[in-house]
Every structure is written in structure tokens, then in C-alpha cells.
N, C-alpha and C positions, 0 to 999 in steps of 0.2 A: 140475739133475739130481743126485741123492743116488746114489750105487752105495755099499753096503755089502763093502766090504773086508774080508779077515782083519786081526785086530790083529798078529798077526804081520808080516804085510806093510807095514804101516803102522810098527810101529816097526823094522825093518829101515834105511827109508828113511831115516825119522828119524832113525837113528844114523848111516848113512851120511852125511845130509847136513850132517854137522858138517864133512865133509872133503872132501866133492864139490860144492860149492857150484856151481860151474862147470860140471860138467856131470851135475848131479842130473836135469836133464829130462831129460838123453840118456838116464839111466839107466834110467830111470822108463819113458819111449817104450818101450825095446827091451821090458822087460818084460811091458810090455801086449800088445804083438806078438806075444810070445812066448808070453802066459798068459793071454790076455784074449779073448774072443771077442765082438764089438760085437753089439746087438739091437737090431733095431727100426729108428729114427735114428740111434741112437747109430753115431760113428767112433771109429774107436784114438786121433785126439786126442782127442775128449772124455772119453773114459777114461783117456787119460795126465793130464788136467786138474784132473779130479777125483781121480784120487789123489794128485796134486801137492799140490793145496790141502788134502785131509788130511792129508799128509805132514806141511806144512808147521806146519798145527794143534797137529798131536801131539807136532811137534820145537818147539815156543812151550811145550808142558805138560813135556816133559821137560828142559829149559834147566837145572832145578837138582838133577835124580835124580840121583843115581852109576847110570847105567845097569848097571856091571859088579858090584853090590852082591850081585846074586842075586835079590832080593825085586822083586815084582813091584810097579811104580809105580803108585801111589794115579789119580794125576792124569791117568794113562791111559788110565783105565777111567771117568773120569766121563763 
């Protein structure tokens, strides 16, 4: 299952997850809970899952950005 995410939210995680490694699911869970509303089959885990696994895509593309640069990352938009 694909759910299309804001990129904001996506690199949020990603940045955060340089420092919450430990509990980036938690963080991620609450938020689906919080802003996510399931359809269909879909449950708040599988939507906490899938944003995980983008999270964790996006935070693999940004490893070498200066995130705090200003300019927006090439490799996050591909």
C-alpha cells in the first residue's frame, strides 16, 4: 500500500530521526492517531508503516544535505 504523504511531513521525520532513533515509531504512531484517519482496510498501523518506511527513504536521501542550508534538497524531490 502507497499513501502519499506531504513532503513536509516526510522530512520533519526524517530530520527528527537522526535523534529519535529509539523512539521514532512512537513518534510517528502518535501522529497518525492524531492526523491520520484510516480508509477502507487500512489501520493506524499500517499507516504508521508506511510513513515509517518513507521516513526512513527520505532520511537514506538526505544523509549528506545540510538540512539547515535553507535550499531545498535536490534528492528529496526525486
Amino acid at each position: 500500500m502507497k499513501i502519499a504523504f506531504n513532503q513536509d511531513t516526510i522530512d520533519y521525520f526524517a530530520t527528527k530521526a537522526e535523534y529519535l532513533e529509539d523512539s521514532l515509531r512512537d513518534e510517528i504512531q502518535l501522529f497518525v492517531e492524531q492526523n491520520c484517519q484510516p480508509e477502507g482496510i487500512e489501520t493506524y498501523e499500517d499507516i504508521a508503516n508506511e510513513l515509517y518506511n518513507q521516513v526512513t527513504q527520505n532520511k537514506n536521501g538526505l544523509e549528506e544535505w545540510d538540512h539547515y542550508s535553507g535550499l531545498p534538497n535536490p534528492k528529496a524531490y526525486e
